[in-house]
Predicted model as a PDB file, atoms N, CA, C, CB and O in Angstrom, pLDDT in the B-factor column:
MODEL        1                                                                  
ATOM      1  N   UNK A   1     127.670  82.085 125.881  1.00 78.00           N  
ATOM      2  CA  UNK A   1     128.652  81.049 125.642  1.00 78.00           C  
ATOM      3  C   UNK A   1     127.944  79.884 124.955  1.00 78.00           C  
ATOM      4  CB  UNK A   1     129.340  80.599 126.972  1.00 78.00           C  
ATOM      5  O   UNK A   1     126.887  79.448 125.412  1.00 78.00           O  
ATOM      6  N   UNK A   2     128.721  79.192 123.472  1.00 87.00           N  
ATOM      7  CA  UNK A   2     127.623  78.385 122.558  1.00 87.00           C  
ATOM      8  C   UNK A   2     128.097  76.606 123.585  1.00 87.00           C  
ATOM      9  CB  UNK A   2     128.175  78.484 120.122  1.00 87.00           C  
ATOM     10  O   UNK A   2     128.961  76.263 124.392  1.00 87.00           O  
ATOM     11  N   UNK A   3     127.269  76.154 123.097  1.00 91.00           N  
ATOM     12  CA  UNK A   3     127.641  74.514 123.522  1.00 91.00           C  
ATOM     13  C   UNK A   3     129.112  74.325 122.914  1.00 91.00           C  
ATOM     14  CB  UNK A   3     126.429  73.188 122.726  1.00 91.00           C  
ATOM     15  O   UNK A   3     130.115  74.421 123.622  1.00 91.00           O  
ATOM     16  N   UNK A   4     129.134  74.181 122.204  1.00 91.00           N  
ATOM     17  CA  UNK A   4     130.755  74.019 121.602  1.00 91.00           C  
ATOM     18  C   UNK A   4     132.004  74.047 122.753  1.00 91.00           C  
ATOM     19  CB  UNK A   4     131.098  75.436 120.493  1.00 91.00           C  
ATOM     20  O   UNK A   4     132.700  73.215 123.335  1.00 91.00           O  
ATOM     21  N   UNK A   5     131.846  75.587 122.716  1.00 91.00           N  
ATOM     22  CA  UNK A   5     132.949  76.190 124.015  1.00 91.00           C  
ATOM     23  C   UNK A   5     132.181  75.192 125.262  1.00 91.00           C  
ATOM     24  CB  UNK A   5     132.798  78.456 124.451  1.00 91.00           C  
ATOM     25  O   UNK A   5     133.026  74.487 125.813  1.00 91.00           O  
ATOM     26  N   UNK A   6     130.940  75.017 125.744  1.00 92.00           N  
ATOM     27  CA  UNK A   6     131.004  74.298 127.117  1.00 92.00           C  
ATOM     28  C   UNK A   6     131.067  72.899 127.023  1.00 92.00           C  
ATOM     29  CB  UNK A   6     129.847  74.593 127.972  1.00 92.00           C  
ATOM     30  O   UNK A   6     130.955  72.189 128.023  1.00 92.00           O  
ATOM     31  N   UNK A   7     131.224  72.490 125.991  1.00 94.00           N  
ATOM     32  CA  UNK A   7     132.133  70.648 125.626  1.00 94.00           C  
ATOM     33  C   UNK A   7     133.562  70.948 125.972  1.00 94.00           C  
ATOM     34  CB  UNK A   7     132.185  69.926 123.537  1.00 94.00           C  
ATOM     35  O   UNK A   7     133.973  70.299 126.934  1.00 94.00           O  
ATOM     36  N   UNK A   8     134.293  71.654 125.501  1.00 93.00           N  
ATOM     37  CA  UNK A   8     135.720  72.360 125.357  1.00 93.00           C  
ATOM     38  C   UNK A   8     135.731  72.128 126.926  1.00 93.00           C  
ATOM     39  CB  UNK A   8     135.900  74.193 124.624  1.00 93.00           C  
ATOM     40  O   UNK A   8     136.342  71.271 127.564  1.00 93.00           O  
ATOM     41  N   UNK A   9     135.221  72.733 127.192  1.00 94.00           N  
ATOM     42  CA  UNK A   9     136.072  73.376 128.841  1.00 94.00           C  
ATOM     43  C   UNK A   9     135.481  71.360 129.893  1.00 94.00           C  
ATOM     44  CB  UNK A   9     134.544  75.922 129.987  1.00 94.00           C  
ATOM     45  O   UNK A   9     136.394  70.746 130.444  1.00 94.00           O  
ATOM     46  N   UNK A  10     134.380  70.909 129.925  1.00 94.00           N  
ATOM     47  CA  UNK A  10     134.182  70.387 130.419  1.00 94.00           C  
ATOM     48  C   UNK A  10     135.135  68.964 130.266  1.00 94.00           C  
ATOM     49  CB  UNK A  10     133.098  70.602 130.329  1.00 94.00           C  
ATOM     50  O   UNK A  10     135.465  68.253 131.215  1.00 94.00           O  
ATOM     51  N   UNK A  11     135.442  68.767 129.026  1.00 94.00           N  
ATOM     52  CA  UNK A  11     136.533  67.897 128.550  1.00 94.00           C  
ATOM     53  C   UNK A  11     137.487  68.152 129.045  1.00 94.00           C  
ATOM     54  CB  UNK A  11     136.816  67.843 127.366  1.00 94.00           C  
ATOM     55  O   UNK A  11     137.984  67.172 129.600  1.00 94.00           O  
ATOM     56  N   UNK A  12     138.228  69.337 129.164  1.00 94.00           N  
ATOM     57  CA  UNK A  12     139.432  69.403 129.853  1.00 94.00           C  
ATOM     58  C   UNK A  12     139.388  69.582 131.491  1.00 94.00           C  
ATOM     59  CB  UNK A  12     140.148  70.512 129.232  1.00 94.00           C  
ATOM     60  O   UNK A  12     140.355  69.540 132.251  1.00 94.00           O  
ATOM     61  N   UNK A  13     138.091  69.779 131.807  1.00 93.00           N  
ATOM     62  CA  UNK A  13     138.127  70.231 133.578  1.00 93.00           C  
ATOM     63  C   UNK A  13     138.127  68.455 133.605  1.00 93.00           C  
ATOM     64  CB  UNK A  13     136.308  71.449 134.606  1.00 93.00           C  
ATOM     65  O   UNK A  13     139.138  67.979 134.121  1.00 93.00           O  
ATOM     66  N   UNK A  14     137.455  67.806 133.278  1.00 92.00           N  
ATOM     67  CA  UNK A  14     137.138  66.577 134.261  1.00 92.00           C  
ATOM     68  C   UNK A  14     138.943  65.772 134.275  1.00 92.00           C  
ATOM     69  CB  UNK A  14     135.531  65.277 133.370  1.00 92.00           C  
ATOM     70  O   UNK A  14     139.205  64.790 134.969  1.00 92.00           O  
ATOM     71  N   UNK A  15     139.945  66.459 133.377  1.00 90.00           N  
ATOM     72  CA  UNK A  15     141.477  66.703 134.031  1.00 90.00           C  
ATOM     73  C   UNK A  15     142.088  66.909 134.546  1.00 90.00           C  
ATOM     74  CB  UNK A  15     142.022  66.956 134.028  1.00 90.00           C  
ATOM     75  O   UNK A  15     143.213  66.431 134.695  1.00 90.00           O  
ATOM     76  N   UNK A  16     141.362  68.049 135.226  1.00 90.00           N  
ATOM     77  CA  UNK A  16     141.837  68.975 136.329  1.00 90.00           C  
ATOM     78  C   UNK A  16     141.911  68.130 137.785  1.00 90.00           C  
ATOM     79  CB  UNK A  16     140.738  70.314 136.444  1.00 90.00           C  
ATOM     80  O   UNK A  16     140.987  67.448 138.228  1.00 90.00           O  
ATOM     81  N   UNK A  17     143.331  68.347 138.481  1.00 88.00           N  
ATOM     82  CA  UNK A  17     143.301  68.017 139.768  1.00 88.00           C  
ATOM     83  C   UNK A  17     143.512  69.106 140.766  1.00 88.00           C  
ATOM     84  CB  UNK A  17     144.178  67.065 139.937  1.00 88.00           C  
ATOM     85  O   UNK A  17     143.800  68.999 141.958  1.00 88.00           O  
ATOM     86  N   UNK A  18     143.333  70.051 140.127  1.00 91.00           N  
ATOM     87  CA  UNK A  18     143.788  71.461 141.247  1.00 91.00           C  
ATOM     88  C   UNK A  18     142.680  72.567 140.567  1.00 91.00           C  
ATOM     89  CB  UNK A  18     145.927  72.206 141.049  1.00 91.00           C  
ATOM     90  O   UNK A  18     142.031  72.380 139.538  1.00 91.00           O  
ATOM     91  N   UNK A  19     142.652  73.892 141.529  1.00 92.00           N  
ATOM     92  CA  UNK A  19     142.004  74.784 141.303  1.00 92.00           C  
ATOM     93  C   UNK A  19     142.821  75.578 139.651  1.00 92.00           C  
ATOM     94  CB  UNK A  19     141.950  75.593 142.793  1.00 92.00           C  
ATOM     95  O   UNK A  19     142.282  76.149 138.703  1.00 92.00           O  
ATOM     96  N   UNK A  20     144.013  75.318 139.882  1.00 94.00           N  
ATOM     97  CA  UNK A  20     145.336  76.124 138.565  1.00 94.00           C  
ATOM     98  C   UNK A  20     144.549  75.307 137.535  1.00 94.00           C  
ATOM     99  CB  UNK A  20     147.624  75.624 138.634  1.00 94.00           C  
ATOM    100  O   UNK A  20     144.072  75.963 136.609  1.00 94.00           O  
ATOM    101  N   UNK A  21     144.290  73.726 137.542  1.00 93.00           N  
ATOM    102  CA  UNK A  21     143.956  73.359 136.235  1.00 93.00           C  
ATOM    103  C   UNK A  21     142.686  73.558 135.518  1.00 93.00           C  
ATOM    104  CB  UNK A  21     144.147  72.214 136.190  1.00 93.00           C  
ATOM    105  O   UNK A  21     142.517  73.282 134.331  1.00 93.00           O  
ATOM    106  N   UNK A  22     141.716  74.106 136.390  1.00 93.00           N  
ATOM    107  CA  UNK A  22     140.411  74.628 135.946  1.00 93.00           C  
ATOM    108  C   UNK A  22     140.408  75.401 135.473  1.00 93.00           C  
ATOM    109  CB  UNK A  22     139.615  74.867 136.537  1.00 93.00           C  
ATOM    110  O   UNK A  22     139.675  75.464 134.486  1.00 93.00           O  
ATOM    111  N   UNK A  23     141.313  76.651 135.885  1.00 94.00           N  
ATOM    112  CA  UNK A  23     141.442  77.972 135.221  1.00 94.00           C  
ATOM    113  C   UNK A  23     142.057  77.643 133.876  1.00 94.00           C  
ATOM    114  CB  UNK A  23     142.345  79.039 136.070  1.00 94.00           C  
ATOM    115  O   UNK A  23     141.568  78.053 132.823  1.00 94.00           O  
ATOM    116  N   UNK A  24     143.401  76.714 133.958  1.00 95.00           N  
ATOM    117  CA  UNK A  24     144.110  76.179 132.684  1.00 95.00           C  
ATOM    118  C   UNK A  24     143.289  75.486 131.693  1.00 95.00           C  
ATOM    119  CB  UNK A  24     145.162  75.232 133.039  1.00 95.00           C  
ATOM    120  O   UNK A  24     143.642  75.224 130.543  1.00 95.00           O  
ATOM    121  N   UNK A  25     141.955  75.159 132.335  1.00 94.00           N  
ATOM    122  CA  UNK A  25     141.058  74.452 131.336  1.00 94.00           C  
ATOM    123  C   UNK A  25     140.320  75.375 130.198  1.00 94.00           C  
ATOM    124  CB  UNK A  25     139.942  73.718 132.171  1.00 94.00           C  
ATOM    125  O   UNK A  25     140.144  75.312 128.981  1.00 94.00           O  
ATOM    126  N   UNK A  26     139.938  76.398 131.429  1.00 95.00           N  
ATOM    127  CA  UNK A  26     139.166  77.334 130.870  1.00 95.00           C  
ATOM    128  C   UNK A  26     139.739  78.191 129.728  1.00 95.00           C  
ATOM    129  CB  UNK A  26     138.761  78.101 131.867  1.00 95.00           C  
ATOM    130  O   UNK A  26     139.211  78.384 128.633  1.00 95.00           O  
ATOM    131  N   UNK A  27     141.039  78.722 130.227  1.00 94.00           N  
ATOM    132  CA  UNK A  27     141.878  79.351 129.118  1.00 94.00           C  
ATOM    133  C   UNK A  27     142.286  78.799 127.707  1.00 94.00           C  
ATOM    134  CB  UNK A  27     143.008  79.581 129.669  1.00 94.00           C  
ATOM    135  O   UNK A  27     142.347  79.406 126.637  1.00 94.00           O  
ATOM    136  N   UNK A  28     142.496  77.742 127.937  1.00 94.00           N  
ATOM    137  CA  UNK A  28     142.873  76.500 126.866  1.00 94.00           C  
ATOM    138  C   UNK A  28     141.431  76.291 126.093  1.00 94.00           C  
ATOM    139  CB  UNK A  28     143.437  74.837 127.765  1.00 94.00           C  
ATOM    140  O   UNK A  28     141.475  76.301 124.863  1.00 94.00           O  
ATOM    141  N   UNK A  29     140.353  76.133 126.639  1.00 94.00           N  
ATOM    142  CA  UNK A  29     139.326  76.211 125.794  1.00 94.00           C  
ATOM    143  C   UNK A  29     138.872  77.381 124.756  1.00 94.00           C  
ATOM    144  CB  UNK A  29     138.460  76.019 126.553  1.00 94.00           C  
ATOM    145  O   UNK A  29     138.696  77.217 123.549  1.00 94.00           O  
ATOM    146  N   UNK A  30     138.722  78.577 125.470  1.00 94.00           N  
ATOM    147  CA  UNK A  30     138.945  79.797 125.011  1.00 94.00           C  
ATOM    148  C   UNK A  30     139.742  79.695 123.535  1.00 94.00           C  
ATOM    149  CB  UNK A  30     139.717  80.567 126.130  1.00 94.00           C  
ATOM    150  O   UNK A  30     139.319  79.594 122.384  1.00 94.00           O  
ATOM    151  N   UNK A  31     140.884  79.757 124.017  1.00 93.00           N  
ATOM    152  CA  UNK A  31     141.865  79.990 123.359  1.00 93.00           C  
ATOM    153  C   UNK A  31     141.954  79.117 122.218  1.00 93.00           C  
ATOM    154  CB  UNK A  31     142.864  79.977 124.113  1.00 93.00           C  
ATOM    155  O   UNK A  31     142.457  79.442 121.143  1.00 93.00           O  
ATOM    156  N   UNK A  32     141.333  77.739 122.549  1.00 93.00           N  
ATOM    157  CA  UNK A  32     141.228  76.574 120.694  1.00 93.00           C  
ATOM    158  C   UNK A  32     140.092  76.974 120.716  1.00 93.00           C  
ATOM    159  CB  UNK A  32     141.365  74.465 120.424  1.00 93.00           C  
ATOM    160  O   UNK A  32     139.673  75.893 121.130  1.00 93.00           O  
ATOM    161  N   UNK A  33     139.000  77.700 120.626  1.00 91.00           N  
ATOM    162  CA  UNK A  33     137.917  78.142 119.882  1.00 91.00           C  
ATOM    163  C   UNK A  33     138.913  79.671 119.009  1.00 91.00           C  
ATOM    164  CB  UNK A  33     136.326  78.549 121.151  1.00 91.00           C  
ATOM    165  O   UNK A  33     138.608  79.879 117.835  1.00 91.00           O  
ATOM    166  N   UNK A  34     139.537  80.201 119.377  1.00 93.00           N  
ATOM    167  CA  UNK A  34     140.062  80.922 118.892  1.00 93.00           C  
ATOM    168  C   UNK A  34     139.117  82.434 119.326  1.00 93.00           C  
ATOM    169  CB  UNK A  34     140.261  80.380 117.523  1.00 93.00           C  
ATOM    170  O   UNK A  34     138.951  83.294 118.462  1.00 93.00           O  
ATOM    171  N   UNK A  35     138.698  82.565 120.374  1.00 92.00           N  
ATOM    172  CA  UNK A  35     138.523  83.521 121.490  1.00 92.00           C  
ATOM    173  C   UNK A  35     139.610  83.996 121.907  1.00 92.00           C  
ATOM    174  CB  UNK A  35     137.914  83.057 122.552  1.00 92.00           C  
ATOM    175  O   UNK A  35     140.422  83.245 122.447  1.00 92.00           O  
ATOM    176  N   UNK A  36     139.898  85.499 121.733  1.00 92.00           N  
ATOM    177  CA  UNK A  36     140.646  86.254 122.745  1.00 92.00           C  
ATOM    178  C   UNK A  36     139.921  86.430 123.843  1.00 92.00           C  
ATOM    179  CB  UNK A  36     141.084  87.494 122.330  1.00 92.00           C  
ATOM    180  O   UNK A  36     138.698  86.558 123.888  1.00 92.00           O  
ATOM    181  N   UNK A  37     140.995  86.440 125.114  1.00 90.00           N  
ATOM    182  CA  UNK A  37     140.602  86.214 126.227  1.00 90.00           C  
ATOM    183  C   UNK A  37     139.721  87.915 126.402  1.00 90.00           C  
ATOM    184  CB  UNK A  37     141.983  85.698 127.269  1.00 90.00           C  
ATOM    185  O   UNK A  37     138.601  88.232 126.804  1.00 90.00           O  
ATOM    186  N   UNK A  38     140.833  88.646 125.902  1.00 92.00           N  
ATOM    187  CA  UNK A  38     140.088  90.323 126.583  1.00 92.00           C  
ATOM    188  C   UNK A  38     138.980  90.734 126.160  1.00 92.00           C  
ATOM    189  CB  UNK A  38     140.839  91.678 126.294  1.00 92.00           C  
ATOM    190  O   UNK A  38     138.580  91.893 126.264  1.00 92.00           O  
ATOM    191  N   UNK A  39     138.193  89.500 125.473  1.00 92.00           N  
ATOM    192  CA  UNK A  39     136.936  89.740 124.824  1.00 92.00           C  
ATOM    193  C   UNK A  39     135.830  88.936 125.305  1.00 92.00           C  
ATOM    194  CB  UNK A  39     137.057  89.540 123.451  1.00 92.00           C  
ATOM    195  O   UNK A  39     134.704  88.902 124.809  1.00 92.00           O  
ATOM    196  N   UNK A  40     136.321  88.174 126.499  1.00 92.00           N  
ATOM    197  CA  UNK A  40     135.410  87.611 127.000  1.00 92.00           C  
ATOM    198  C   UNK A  40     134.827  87.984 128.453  1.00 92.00           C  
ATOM    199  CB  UNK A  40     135.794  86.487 126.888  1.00 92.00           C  
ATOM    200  O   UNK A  40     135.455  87.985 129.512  1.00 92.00           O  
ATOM    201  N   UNK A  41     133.331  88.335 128.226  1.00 95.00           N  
ATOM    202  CA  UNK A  41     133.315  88.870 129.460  1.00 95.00           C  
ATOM    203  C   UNK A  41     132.990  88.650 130.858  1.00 95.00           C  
ATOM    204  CB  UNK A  41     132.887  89.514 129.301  1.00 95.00           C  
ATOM    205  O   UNK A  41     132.323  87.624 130.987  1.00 95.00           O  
ATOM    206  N   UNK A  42     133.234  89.270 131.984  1.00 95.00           N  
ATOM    207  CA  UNK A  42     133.606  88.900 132.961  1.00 95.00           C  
ATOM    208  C   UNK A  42     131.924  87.531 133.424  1.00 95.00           C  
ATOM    209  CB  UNK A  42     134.049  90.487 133.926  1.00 95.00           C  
ATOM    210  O   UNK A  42     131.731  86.675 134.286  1.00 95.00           O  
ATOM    211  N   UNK A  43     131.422  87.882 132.684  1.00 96.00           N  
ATOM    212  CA  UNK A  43     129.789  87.255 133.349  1.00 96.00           C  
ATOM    213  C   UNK A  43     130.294  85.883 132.524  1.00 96.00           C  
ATOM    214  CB  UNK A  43     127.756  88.230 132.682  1.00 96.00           C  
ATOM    215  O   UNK A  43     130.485  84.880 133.213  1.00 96.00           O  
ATOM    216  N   UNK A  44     130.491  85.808 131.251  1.00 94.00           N  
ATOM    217  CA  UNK A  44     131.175  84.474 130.428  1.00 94.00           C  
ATOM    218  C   UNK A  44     132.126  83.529 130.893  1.00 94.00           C  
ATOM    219  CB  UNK A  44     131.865  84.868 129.348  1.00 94.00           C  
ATOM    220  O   UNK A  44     132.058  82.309 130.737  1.00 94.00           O  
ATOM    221  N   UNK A  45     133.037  84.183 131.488  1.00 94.00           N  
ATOM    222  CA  UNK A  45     134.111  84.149 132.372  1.00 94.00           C  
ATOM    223  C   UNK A  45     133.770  83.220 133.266  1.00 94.00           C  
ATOM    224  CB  UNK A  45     134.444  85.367 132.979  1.00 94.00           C  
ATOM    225  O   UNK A  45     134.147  82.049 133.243  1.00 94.00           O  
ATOM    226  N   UNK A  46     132.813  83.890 134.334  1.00 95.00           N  
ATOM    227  CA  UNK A  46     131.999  83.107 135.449  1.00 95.00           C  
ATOM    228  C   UNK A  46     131.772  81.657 135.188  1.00 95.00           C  
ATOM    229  CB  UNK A  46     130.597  83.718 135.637  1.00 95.00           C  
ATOM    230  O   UNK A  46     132.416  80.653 135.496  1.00 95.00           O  
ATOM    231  N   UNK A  47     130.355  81.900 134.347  1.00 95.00           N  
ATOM    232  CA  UNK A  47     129.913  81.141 133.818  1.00 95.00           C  
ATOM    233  C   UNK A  47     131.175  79.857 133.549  1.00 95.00           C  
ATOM    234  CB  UNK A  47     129.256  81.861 132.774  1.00 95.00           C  
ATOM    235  O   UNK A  47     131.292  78.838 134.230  1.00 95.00           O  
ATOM    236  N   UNK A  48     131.864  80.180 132.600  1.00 95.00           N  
ATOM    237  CA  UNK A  48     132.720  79.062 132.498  1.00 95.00           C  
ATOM    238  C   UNK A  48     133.623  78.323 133.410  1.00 95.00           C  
ATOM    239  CB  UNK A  48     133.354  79.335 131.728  1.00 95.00           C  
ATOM    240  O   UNK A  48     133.729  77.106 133.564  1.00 95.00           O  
ATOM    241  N   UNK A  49     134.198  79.212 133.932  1.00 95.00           N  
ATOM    242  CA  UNK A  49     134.639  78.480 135.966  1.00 95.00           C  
ATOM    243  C   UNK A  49     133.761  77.564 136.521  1.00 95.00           C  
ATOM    244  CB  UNK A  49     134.513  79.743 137.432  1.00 95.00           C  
ATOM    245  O   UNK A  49     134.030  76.471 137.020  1.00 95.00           O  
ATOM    246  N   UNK A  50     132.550  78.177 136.372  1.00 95.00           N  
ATOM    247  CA  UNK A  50     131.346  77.852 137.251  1.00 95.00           C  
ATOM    248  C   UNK A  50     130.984  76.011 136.638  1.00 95.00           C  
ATOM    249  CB  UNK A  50     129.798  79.277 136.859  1.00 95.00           C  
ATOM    250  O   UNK A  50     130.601  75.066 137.328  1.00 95.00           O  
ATOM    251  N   UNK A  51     131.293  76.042 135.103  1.00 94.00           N  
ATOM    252  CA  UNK A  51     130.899  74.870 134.540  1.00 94.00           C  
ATOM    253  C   UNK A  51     131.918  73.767 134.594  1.00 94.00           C  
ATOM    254  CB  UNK A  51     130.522  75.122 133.242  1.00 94.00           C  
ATOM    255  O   UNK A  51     131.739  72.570 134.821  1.00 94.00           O  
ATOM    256  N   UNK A  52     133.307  74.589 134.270  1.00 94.00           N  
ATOM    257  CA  UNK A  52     134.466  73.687 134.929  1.00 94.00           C  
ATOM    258  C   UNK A  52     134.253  72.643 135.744  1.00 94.00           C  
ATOM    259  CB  UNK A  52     135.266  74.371 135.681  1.00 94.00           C  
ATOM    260  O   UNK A  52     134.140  71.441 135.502  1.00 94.00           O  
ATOM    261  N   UNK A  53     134.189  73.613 137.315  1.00 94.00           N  
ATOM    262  CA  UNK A  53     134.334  73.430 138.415  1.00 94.00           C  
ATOM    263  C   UNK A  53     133.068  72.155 138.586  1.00 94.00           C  
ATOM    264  CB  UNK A  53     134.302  74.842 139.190  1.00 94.00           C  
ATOM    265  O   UNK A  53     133.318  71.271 139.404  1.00 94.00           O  
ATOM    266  N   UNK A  54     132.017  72.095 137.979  1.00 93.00           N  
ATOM    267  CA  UNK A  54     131.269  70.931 138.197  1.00 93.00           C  
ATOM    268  C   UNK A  54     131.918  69.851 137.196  1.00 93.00           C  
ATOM    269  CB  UNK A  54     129.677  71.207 137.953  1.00 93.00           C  
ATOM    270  O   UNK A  54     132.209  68.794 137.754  1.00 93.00           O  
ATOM    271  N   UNK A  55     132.141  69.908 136.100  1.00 93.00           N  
ATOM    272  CA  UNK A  55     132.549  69.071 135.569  1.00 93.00           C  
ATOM    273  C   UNK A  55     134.006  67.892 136.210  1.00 93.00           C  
ATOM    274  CB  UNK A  55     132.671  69.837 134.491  1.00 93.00           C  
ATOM    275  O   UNK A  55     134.088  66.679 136.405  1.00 93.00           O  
ATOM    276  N   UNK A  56     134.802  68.877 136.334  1.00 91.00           N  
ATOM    277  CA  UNK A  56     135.868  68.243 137.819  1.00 91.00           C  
ATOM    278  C   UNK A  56     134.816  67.614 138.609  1.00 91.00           C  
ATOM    279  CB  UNK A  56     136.790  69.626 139.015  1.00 91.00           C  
ATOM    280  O   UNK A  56     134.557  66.425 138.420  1.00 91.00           O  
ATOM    281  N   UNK A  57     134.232  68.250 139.413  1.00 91.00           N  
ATOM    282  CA  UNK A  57     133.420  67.281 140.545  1.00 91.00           C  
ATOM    283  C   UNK A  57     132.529  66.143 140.208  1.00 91.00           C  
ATOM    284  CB  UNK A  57     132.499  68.092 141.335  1.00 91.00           C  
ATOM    285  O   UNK A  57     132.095  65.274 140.964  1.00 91.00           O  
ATOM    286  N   UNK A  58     132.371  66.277 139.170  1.00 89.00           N  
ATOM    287  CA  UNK A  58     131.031  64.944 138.899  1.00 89.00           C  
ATOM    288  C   UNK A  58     132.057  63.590 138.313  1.00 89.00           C  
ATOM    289  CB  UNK A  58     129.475  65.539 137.207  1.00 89.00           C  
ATOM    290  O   UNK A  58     131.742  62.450 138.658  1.00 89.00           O  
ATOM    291  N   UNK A  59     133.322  63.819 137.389  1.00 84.00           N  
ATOM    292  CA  UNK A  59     134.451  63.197 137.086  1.00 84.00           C  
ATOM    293  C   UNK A  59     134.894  62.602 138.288  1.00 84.00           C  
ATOM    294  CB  UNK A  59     135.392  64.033 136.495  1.00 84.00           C  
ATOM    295  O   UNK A  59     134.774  61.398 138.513  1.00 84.00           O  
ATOM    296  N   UNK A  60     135.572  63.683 139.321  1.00 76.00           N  
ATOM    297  CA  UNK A  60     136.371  63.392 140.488  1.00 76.00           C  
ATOM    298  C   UNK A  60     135.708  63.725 141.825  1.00 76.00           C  
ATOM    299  CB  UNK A  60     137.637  64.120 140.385  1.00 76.00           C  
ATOM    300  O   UNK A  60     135.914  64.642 142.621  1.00 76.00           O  
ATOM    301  N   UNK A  61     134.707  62.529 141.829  1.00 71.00           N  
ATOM    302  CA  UNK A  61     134.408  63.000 143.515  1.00 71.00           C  
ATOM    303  C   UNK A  61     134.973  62.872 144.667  1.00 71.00           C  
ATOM    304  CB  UNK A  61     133.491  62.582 143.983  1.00 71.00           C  
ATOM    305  O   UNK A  61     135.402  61.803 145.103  1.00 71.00           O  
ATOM    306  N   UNK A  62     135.016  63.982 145.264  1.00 62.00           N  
ATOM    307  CA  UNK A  62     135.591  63.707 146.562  1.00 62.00           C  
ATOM    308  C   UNK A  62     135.003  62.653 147.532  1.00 62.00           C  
ATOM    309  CB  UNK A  62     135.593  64.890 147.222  1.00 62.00           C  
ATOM    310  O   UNK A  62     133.785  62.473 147.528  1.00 62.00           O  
ATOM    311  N   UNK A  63     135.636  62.094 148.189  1.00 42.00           N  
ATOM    312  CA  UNK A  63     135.606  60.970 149.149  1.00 42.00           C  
ATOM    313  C   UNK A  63     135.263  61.860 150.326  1.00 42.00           C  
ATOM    314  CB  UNK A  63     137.045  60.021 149.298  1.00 42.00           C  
ATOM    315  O   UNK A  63     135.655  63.005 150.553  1.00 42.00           O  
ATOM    316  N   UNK A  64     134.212  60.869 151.224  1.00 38.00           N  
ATOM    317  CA  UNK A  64     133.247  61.264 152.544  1.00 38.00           C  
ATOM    318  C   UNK A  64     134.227  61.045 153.606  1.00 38.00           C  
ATOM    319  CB  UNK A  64     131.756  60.255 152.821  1.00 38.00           C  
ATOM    320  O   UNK A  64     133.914  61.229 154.782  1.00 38.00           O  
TER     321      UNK A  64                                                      
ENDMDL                                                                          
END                                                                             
């Protein structure tokens, strides 16, 4: 996965207020790079959840 796509997704996760909008981030990124999804694979996939999901958290931290 190039830097490009992990600007993409991290821009739209630190949007995200739910687990639906991370995935919606991820897809939406994908998808304006102009990636079909059935071509991305499941380890890429990961990976990109995985980068989401911090990007949300470092944006929106949860309270102690």
């Amino acid at each position: 996965m190039n830097e490009q796509i992990k600007k993409a997704i991290r821009q739209r996760a630190r949007r995200a207020v739910s687990k639906d909008d991370l995935v919606r981030a991820v897809f939406d990124s994908f998808r304006s790079q102009q990636i079909e999804l059935r071509n991305v694979s499941l380890e890429d996939m990961k990976t990109a959840l995985v980068e989401a999901a911090r990007a949300a958290r470092e944006h929106n931290p949860v309270a102690a």
